[in-house]
C-alpha positions as CSV (number, residue, x, y, z in Angstrom):
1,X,105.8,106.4,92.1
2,X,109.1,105.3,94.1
3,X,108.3,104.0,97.3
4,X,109.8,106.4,100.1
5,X,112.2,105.4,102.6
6,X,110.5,105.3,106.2
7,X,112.5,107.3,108.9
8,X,113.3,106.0,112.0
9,X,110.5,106.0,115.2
10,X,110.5,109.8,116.6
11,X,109.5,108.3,120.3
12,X,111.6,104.9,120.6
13,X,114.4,105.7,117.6
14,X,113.7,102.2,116.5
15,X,114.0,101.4,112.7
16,X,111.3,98.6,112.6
17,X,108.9,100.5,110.9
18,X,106.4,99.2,108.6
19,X,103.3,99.9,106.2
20,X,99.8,98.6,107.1
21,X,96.7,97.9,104.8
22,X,94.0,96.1,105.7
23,X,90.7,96.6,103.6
24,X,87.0,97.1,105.4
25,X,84.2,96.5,103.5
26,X,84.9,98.9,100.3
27,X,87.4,101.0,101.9
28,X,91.3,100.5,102.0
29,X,93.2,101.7,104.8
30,X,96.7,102.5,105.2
31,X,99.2,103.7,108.1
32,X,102.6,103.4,109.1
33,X,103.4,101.7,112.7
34,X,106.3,101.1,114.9
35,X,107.0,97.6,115.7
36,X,108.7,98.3,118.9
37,X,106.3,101.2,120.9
38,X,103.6,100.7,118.3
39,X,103.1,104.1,117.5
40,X,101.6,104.9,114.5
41,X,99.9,107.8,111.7
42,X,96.7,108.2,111.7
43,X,94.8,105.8,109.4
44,X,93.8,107.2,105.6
45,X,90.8,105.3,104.5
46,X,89.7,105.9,101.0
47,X,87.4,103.9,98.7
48,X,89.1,101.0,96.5
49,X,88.9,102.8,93.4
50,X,92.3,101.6,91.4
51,X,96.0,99.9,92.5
52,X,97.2,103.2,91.5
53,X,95.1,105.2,94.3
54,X,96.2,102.4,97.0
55,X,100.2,103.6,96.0
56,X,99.1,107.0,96.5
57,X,97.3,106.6,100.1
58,X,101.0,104.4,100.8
59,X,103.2,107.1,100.2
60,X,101.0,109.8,102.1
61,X,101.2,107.5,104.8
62,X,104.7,107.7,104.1
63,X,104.9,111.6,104.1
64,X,103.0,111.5,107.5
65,X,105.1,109.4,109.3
66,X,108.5,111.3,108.0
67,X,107.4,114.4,109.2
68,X,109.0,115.8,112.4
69,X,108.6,119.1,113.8
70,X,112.0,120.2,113.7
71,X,113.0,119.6,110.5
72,X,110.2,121.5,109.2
73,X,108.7,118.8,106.8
């Protein structure tokens, strides 16, 4: 799974965007936050079941933060 190219910051336009992951007790979570305004997805927490499920939560975390309301995506 390629790892998809973050957009820019729909509220700030700032292109200092970057993946979090933190784990809490048996859960992994992941979301994408602005370094400048500090918005943000929402978080995805799933249970650590494989590397291959952590790439997966990534890129949805990925596909949240690309969407935009007028582009339809």
């Amino acid at each position: 799974m390629q790892k998809e190219e973050l957009k820019p910051c729909p509220f700030c336009g700032s292109d200092r965007i970057s993946h979090v992951q933190y784990y809490e007790f048996d859960e992994i979570v992941n979301y994408v936050l602005c370094m400048e305004c500090r918005a943000r997805t929402r978080p995805l927490r799933r249970t650590i079941k494989s590397a291959e499920l952590q790439k997966e939560f990534e890129q949805k975390a990925a596909e949240y933060w690309n969407r935009r309301a007028n582009d339809g995506t």
